[in-house]
N, C-alpha and C positions, 0 to 999 in steps of 0.2 A: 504494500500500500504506500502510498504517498506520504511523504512528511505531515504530521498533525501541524508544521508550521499554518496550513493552507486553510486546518480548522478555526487555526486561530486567529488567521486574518479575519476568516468569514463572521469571526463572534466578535470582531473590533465595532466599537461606536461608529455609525456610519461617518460621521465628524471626522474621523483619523482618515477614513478612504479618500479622503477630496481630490488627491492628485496622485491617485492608483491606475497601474496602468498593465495592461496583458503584454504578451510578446507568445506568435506561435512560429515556429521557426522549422521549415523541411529538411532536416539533417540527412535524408535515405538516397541513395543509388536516384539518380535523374539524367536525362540526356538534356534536357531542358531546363532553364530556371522554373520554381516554383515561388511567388510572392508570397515573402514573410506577413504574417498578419500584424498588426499594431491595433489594439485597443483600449480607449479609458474613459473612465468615468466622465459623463458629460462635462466638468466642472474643468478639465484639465484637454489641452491638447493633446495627441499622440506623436510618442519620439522615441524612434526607434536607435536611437543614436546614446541613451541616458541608462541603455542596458548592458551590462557585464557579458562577457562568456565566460563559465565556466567549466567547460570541456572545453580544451586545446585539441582535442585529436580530432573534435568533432568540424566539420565543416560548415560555418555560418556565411558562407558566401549569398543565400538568398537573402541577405537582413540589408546590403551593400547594393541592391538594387534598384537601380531610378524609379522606379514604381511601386511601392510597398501597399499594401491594402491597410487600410483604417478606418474608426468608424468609432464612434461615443456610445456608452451605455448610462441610464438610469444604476445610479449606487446598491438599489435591491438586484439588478441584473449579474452587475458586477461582483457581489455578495453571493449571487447562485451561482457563478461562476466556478468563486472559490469551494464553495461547497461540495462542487460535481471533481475539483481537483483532488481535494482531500482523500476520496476513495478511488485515485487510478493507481492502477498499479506502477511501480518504478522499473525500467530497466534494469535488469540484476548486471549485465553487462555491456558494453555500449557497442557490441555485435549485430546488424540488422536491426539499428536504432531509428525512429520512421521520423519525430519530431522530437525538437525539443521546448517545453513552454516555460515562460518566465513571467514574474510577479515582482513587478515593482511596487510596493504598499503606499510607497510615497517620493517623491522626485525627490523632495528634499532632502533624503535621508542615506542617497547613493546604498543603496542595499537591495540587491538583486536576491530572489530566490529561484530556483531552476529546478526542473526535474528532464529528465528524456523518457522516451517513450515509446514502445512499439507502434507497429501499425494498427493492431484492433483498438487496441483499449482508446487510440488518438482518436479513430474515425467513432469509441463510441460515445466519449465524452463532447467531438464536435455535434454528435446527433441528439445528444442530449440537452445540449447545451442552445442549439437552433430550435428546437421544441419548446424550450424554458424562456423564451425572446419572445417568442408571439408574431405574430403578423404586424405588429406595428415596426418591427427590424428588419422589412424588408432589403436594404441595403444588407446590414451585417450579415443575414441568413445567405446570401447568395457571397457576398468576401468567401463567408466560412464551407459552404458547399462548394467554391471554386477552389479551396485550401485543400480540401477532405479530398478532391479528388488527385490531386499529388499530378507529376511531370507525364 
């Protein structure tokens, strides 16, 4: 399972979330670029440039792309977010690693948290995670369906 870090953002005062923000990153085998996601809370811009790596072996070349996908969520959205991260499983090894996602809590606080990730468990928290948005994200639902679908 995933860091209880992810629980314990999701149980922060939403007041702490104001300038929280995602990062979904395609780490796997591609002949093609795949656009890293960027998202955050409506109250904050998205910037994909204020995020750490930490995997070196891993390749973050899709985050360096002219074109990144982004998009704002409402602070409950972003809250289910963490929620749905909290119970994905971790990559035990960074062997046929599919994504990697990151959580910045707060811009100001330069403290990245990351996990990597297979292929199912990515495509089943993106599917989770587009069903928990609603039809009012139409934008974001279609970023994240064009994400889920990989190179």
């Amino acid at each position: 399972m995933a860091s209880s870090i992810f629980s314990e953002l999701a149980a922060r005062d939403p007041s702490t979330l104001l300038f929280a923000q995602a990062k979904m990153t395609y780490v796997g085998m591609q002949s093609e670029p795949v656009r890293s996601v960027v998202f955050s809370v409506y109250t904050c811009v998205p910037d994909v440039g204020v995020f750490t790596q930490s995997y070196p072996e891993l390749h973050y070349g899709n985050d360096t792309l002219d074109a990144l996908s982004t998009f704002t969520v409402k602070h409950a959205q972003f809250v289910g977010f963490l929620d749905l991260l909290a119970s994905v499983p971790v990559a035990a090894d960074h062997s046929d690693v599919w994504a990697s996602i990151s959580i910045m809590p707060d811009l100001r606080e330069d403290v990245t948290h990351e996990l990597v990730v297979k292929q199912e468990p990515a495509e089943s928290l993106i599917d989770d995670f587009v069903d928990q948005l609603g039809s009012g994200y139409s934008v974001a639902r279609l970023v994240l369906e064009d994400f889920k679908r990989g190179p």
